[in-house]
N, C-alpha and C positions, 0 to 999 in steps of 0.2 A: 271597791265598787266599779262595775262595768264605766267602760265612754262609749257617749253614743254619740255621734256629731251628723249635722243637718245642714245641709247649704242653703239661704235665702237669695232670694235676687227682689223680689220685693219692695214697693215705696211706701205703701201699706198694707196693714196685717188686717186679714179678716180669719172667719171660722175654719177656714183651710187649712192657716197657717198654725192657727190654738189648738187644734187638733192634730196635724203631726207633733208638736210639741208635749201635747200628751200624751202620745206614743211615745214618745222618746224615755219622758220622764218614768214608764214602767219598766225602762232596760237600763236606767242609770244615771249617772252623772250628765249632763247635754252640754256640749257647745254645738255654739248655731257659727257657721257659716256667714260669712257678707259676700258675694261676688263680686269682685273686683270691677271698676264702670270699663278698663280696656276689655275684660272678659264679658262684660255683661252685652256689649252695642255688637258682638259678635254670636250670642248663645241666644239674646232672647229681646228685649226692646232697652231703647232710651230710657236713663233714669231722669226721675223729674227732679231727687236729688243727692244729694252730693255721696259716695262712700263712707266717709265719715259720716254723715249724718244718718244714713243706715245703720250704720253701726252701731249709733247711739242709739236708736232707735230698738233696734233687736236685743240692747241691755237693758232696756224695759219689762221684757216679756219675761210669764213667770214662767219659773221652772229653770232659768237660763242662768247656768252656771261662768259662761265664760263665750266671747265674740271674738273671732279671729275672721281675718282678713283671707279668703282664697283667691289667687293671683291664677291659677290655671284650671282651664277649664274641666282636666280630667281626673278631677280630685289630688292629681301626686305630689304637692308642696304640702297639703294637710295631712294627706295621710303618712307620706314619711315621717311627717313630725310628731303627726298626735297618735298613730297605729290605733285608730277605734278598734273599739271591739263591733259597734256595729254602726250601721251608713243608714240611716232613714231618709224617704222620698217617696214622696207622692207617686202612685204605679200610673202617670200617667207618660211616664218616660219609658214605657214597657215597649212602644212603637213609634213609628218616626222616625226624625233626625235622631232627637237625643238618644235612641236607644244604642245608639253607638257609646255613650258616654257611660249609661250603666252597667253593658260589659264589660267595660275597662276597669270600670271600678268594681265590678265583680272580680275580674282577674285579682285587681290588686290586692283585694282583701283575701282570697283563699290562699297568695302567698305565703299570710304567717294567721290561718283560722279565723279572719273577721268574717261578719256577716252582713250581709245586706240586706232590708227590710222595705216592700214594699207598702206603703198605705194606700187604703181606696182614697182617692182624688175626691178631695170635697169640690160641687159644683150644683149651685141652687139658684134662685133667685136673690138671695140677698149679694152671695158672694158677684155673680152674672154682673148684678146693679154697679159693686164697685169697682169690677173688670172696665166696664164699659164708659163708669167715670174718671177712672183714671187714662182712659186713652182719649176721652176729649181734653182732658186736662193736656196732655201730650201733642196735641191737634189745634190749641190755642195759640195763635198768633205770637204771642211776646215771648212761649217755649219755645216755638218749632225756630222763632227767627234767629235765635244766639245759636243753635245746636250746630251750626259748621262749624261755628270759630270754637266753638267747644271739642267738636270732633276732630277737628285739625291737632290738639292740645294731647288728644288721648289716644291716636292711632296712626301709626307711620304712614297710612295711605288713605284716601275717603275714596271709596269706591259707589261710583256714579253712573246711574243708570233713565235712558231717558225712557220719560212719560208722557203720552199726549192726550189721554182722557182718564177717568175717573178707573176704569175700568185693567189699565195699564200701570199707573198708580198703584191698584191692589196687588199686584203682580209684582213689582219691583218691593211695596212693603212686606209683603208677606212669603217671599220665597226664601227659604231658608233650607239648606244645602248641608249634606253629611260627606265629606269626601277625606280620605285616607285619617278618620278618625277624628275629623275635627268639624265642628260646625262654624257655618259662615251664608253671610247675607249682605246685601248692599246696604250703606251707610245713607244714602243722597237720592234725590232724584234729576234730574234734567232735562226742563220745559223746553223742549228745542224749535226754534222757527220753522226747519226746516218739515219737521213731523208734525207740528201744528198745523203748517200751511197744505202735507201732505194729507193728513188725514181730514181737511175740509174740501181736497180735490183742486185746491188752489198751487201757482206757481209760488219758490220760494224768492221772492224780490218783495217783502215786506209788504206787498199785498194785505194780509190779515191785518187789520188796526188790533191796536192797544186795546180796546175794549171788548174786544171777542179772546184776544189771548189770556186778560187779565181772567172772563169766562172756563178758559180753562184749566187755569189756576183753580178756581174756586173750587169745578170737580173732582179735582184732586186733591186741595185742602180738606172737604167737607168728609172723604172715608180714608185718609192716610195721616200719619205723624210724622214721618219722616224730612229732615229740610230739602228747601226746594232750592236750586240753582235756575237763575231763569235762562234765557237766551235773548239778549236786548238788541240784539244784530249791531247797528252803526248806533244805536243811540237815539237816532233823530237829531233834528234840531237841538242843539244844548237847552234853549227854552221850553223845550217838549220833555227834554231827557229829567229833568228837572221833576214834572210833574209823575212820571213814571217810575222814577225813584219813590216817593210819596204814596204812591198807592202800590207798589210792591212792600214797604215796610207795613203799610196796614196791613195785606193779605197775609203777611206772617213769613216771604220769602227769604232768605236769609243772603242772598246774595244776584247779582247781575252780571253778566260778562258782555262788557260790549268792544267792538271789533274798529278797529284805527283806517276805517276808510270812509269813503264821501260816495255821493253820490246813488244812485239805484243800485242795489244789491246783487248782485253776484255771486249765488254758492260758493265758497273759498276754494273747492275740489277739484274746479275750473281752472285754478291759479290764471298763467298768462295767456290761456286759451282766448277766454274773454276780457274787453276791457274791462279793467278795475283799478278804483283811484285811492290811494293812500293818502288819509287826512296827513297833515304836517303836524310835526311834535308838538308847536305851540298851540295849533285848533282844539287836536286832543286833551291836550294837559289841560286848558281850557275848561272843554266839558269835564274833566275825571273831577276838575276844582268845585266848577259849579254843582256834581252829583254830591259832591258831601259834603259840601256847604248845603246844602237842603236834607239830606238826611235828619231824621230828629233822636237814631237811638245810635247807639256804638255797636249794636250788634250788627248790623247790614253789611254787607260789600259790596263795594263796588271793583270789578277785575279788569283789569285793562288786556285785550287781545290783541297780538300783533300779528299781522299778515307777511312781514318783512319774508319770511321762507318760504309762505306761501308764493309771493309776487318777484320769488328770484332776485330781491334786493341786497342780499348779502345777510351774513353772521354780524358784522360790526353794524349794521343799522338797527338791527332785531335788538343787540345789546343796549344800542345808545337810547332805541325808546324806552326801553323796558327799564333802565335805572332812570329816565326822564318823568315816565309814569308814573314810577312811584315814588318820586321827588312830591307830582303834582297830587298824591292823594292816593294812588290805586291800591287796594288793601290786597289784590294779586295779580300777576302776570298768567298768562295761559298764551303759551308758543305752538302753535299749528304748523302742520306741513302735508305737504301729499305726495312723500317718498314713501316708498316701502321699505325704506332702509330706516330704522331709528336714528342712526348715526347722527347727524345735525340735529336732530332735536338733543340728544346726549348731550354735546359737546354742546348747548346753546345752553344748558341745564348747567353745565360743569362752569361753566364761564361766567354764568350768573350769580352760582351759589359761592364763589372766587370771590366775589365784591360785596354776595348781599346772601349771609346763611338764613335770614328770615322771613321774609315776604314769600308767601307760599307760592307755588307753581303748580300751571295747572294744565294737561296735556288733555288729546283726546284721539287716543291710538285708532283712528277709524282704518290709514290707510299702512300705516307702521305698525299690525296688527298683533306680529312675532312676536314681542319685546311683551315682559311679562311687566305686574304689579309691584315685584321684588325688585326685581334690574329698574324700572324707572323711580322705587325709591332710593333707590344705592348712590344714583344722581341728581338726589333735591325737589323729587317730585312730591307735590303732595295730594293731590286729587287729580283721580284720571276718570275719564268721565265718557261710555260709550254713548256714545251720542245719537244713534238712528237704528238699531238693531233688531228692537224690539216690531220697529216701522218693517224695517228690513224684511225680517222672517216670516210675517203675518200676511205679506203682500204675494207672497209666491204660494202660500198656502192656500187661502182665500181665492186664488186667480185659477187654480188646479182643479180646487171641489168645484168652481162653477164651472168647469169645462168639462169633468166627470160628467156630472149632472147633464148637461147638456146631451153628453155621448148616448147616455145612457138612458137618457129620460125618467131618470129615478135617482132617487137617494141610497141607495142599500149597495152600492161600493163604494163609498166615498167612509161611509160611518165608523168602521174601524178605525178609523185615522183621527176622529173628531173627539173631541171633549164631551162629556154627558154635560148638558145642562146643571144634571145636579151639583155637578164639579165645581161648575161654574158658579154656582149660586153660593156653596159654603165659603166661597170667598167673601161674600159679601156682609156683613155685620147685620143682624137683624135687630134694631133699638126696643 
């Protein structure tokens, strides 16, 4: 008898899935496929649960002669192994990213006469309904808040992109990128002060309250699933920090970084340009205490940021807070600086991961921009996190067409350059 084998990815099966399977079953014997959760958080979404439990899952279904585990994403560990005679898949991989992934595994199989078989893509109302509820499911609070320290578990890097509206949000969840054969997309997002306070026209010196940022938290909860990193600048008051802890684990955030200085805020970019005042080890450790002693789940973090590079204090101060930190509680460090050289952030990484291989580390290459995702994991990094870029890009573009316009007293040169509305719109989920 022929093999026909299927890859799932999948947390539930609806008529899409009983319907390739009975495709399958009129070419032969079926194994189905699991995708692996480090190949899944980079091909397609967040699982709600576990690999194994997919798997048990897809031993349910009839027709299903045998569930094997795929670890890569371009079929070549199964099909070395199992040489189907033919590869069944929804033809809605015919375009896009993935379509990179079905000529590979076209290639593979005409090396020794397999076949690949496309199915028309089931897509109705019913199946829409349980699209739509499985991603609020993925969008609920008590999921999205574990998924870093989950992500941190399953992937050498968390790759972190900030967002400052609902709109920017869709853009970091939903881009997903085909490059030299592989697909890839941001793990994270991160609510940054500085882009919150920019895209309300405000200075960044903590200006915006708690209550307008927690705001834009919300529009970015309410159409993305992705975990959130917030940006807690100083903290506040350790009596404020406390309550802000608290209503970030309700909105479903999964973690805080806040930064080891006093006083009115100073973008970090500045270093000793302007004054800036470094709390003391003990003030700090202090508040990191008092933030998770208020905490009420284990999934949240709290990250302790240190300026020491920033503020020209030295490598052995940066070190002595950072193991002081996470004495007093901090679930991670994240080392800043505004060289353009990596090098001391490196060696600040190498010196740390020397005393302490666990507590995750967390950079954010703004102005050290050379240094790739690979080289900073080689040195103990574990989430790096572009911090303003998306602010960055939109601001020079935006500032262009309304000076077009102006020139020209019309629209009609600016417009090739612009997004179609309707572009814009298919981002958006329609309930």
């Amino acid at each position: 008898m022929k093999t026909v084998y299927t890859c799932f990815c999948t947390d539930v099966i609806h008529e899409g899935h009983l319907n390739i399977l009975k495709e399958c079953s009129k070419l032969g014997r079926v194994i189905v496929g699991c995708l692996s959760d480090k190949v899944l958080i980079r091909y397609n979404k967040f699982p709600t649960i576990s690999q194994e439990e997919r798997m048990k899952l897809y031993r349910t279904l009839p027709g299903v002669e045998q569930v094997v585990l795929q670890e890569q994403m371009h079929y070549d560990d199964v099909i070395s192994l199992i040489h189907p005679d033919y590869v069944v898949h929804g033809d809605n991989w015919k375009e896009g990213p993935e379509k990179s992934i079905r000529d590979y595994v076209e290639k593979l199989l005409s090396e020794y006469g397999g076949q690949l078989v496309d199915v028309p893509y089931t897509y109705n109302e019913d199946v829409k309904k349980i699209d739509m509820q499985l991603r609020e499911k993925l969008a609920m609070p008590e999921y999205r808040r574990k998924r870093l320290r989950q992500l941190l578990e399953m992937t050498p890097i968390v790759k972190t992109m900030e967002a400052h509206s609902g709109l920017t949000g869709l853009i970091v969840e939903k881009t997903v990128v085909e490059h030299e054969g592989k697909l890839d997309q941001f793990d994270a997002m991160w609510v940054s002060s500085l882009c919150d306070s920019t895209a309300k026209g405000k200075p960044d010196i903590e200006l915006v309250d708690m209550t307008s940022r927690f705001r834009t938290i919300e529009d970015i909860t309410e159409v993305t699933t992705k975990p959130i990193i917030f940006d807690g600048d100083t903290g506040g008051l350790t009596e404020h920090f406390v309550y802000t802890v608290r209503s970030l684990e309700r909105l479903g955030v999964s973690a805080v970084i806040i930064e080891d200085k006093t006083g009115l805020k100073k973008n970090s970019l500045f270093g000793t340009e302007v004054k800036q005042t470094q709390a003391t080890i003990e003030e700090f450790s202090d508040k990191i205490r008092a933030g998770k002693k208020a905490q009420l789940t284990d999934d949240f973090m709290i990250i302790a940021r240190i300026e020491s590079l920033i503020l020209e204090r030295g490598m052995e101060d940066a070190l002595e807070r950072a193991f002081a930190f996470v004495k007093a509680g901090a679930d991670g460090i994240m080392i800043h600086s505004r060289k353009k050289d990596p090098a001391e952030i490196c060696e600040f990484c190498d010196k740390f991961r020397a005393q302490d291989p666990k507590t995750p580390i967390v950079v954010v290459p703004t102005s050290f921009n050379t240094i790739t995702e690979e080289e900073l994991a080689q040195h103990g990094v574990n989430i790096v996190i572009y911090a303003n870029q998306l602010t960055r890009s939109a601001f020079p573009a935006m500032q262009q067409t309304a000076m077009d316009i102006l020139k020209n007293h019309r629209a009609k040169e600016v417009d090739d350059r612009l997004m179609s509305i309707k572009d814009i719109i298919t981002l958006i989920d329609e309930i």
